[in-house]
C-alpha positions in Angstrom: -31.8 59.8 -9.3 -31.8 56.3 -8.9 -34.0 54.1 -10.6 -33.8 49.5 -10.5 -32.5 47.9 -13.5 -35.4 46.0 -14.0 -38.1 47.8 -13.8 -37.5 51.2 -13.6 -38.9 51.9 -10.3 -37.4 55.1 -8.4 -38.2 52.8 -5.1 -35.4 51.8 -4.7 -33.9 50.6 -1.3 -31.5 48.9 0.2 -31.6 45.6 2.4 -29.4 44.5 5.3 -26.8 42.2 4.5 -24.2 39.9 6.4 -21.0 41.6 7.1 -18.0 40.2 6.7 -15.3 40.3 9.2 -12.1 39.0 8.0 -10.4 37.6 11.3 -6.9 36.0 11.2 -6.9 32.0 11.2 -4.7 30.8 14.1 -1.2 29.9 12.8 -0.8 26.2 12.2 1.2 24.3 14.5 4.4 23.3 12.1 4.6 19.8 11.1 7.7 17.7 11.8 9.7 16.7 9.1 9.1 13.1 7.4 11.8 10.8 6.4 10.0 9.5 3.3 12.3 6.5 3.4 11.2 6.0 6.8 7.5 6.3 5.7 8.3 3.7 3.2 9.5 1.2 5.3 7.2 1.8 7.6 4.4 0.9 5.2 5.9 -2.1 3.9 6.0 -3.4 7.4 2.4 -2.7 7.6 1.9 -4.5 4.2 4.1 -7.5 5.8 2.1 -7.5 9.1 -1.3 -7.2 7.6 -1.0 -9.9 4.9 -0.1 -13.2 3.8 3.3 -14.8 2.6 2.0 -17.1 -0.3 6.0 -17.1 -1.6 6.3 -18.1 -5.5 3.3 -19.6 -5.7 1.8 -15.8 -6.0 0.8 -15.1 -9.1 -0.7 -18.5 -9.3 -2.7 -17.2 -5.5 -3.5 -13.7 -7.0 -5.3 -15.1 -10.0 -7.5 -18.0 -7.8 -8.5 -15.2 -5.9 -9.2 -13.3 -8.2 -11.6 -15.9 -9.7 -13.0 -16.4 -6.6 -11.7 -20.2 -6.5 -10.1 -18.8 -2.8 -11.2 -16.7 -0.1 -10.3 -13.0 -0.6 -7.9 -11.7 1.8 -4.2 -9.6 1.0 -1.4 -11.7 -0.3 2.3 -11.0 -0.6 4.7 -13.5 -2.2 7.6 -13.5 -5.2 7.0 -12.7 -8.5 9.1 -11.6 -11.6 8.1 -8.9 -13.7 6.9 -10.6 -16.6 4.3 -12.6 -13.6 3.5 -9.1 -12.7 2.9 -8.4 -16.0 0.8 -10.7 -17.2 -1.4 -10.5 -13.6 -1.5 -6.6 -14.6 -3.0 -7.2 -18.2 -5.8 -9.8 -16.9 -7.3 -7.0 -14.6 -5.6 -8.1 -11.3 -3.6 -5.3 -9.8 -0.7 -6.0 -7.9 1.8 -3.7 -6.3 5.3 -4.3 -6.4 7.4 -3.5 -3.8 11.0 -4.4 -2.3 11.4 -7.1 -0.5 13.4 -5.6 3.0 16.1 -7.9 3.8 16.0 -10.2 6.9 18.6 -9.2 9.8 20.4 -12.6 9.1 20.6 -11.3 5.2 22.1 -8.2 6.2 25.3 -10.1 7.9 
């Protein structure tokens, strides 16, 4: 005999449920194979593109900006790492990357 858990009943039947039908996912394309120093450059090339060369005068940028005293927009620029520092422990982040040398550099 069968009788429900919670109230004893001997009524017991049972419902219709979903199935589930376990069907193969279609095997993912493979991926080529990144170069991350390739992606790195790549993004700093971005960075360079997409911002604005402010030189040494960066820190001193980065912190007028970040007091609203100039308009907000991406800066890049040369900094030593007690500048970056001391941006870093006043609440303005700053990410430090390597400045790619120019093709006449390279020569």
């Amino acid at each position: 005999m069968v009788l429900c858990p919670y109230c004893g009943s001997q009524e017991v039947r049972r419902l219709p449920s979903a199935a589930h039908l376990a069907i193969p996912a279609a095997p993912a394309a493979p991926q080529p194979a990144v170069d991350p120093l390739a992606a790195a450059k790549d993004f700093i090339e971005e960075m360079i593109r997409h911002s604005e060369d402010v030189g040494s005068a960066f820190a001193e940028e980065a912190r007028r900006i970040h007091h609203c005293e100039a308009p907000e927009r991406p800066i890049r620029g040369i900094a030593s790492a007690d500048e970056c520092a001391a941006l870093q422990e006043e609440g303005i982040d700053v990410l430090r990357l390597p400045r790619p040398k120019r093709r006449e550099e390279l020569n």
